[in-house]
N, C-alpha and C positions, 0 to 999 in steps of 0.2 A: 504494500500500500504506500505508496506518495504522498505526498502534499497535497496533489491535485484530489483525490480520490474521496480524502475526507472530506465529510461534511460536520458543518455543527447546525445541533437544530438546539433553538435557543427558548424554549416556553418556559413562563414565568422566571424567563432571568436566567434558566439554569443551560449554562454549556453542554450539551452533551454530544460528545463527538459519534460517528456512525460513518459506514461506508454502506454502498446499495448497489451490487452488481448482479447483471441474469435477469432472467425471465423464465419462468414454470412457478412452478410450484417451491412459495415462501420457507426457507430454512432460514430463522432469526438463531445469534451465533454471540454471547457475551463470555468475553475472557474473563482470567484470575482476577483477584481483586489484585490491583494497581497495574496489572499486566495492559499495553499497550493494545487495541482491536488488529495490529499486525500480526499477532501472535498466532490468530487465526488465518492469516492470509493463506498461509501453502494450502490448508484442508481447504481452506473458502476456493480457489483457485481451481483445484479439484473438481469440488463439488458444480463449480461454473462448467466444468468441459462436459455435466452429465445435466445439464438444462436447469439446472435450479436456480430459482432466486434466492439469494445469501445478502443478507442483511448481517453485519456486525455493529454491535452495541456498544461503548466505549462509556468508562465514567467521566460522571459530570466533570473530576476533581482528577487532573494529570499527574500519572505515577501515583497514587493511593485514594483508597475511597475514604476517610477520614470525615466525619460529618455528614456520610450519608447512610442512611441507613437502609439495611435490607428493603423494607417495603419501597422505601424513595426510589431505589436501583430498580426494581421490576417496575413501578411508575415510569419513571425514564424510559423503559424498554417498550413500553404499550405506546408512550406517549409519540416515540417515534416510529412506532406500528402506524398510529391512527395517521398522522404525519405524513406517509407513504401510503397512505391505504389500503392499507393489510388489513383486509377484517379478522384473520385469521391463519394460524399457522402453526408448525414444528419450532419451540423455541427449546432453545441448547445452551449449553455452556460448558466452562473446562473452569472444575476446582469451582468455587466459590461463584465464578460465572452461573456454572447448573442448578447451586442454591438459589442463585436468585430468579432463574428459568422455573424452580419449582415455587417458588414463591406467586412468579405469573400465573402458572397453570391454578395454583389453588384461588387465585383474589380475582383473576376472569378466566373463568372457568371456559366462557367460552368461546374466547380466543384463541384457545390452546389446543390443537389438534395432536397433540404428544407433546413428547420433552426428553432430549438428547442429553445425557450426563457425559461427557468426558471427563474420567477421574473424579471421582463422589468423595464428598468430603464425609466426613461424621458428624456428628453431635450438633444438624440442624436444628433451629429454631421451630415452634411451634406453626408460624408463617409460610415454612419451607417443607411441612412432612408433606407427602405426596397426596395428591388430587384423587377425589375418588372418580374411576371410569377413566381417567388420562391413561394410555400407555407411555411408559416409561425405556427407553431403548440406554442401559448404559453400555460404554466402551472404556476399558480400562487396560492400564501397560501392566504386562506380568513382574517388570521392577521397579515401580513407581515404590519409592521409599516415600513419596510425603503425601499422597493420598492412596497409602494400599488396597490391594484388591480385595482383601478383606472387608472392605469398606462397601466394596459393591455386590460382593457375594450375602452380605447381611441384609443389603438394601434389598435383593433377592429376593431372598428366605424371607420376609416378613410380608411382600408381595408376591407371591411365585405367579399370578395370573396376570399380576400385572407389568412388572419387569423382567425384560427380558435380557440376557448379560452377556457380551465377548468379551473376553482380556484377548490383546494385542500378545502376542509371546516376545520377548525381548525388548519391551518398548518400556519407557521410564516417563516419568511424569509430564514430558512434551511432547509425549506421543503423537500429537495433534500437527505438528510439526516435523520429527522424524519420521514419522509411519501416517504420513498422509496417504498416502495412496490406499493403503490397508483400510486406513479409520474412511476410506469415502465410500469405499467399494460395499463394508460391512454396513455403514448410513444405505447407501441406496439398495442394495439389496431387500433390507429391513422394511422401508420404506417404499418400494416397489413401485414407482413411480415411472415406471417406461412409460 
């Protein structure tokens, strides 16, 4: 992502950076908390050669989210749905990004046509347990030391109908970026979207 590529959409004052590229069928995509919406570029890139629209969501607040809070972050993320006129769609994220994707799915319910975890964190807020009736698709690296897959095989097990789980074999917590091609092929598969 460039310079040119960003956008900032500025409602009620607040920065919130975003990129909007493709046409199909909407995949919204927010990174780790303070992590840059480049971070998703190689999988967003990907996912563009297989017709989707990929929308990536950026905080309001550069390098850290600091004063904002969970619910505010999935606000942000709707507000530049409506913004682009998404009435709905797959929203995702990697690490803390997915919390706050699952926090979308639960506060508009039905905006949310699923929700992509890249690397599940643990010990979500009340605002982030999982939606009832949303499917749940996570992707997780098999040596991700700072959101282990432990993380996603629980989120599983306490959904087994609704979550459904691949680990990456050999990919570590940027999987999203090393193992793009893997993490696009196993999204579109999932998602079935020819």
């Amino acid at each position: 992502m460039t310079d040119t590529d960003r956008h900032i959409f500025e409602p009620d004052g607040r920065a919130v950076p975003y990129v909007d590229e493709g046409s199909g069928p909407a995949l919204v995509l927010v990174p780790g908390k303070g992590i840059d919406p480049v971070h998703l570029g190689t999988l967003a890139h990907v996912m563009l050669e297989e017709d989707f629209r990929i929308v990536r969501v950026g905080s309001r607040h550069a390098g850290a989210d600091e004063g904002t809070t969970l619910l505010e972050a999935a606000q942000d993320v709707v507000d530049v749905m409506d913004h682009l006129g998404i009435a709905d769609a797959w929203v995702g994220g990697h690490a803390f990004g997915g919390t706050v994707a699952r926090a979308v799915a639960r506060a508009h319910h039905d905006r949310v046509n699923g929700v992509l975890l890249l690397a599940v964190e643990s010990d979500v807020p009340a605002e982030a347990e999982l939606a009832d009736g949303i499917p749940v698709l996570v992707l997780q690296g098999s040596d991700d030391d700072i959101t282990p897959p432990a993380n996603g095989e629980a989120l599983r097990d306490a959904a087994p109908g609704l979550v459904s789980l691949v680990t990456i074999d050999g990919a570590g917590h940027l999987f999203a970026a090393t193992h793009a091609g893997e993490a696009a092929a196993v999204i579109e598969d999932y998602l079935d979207w020819d």
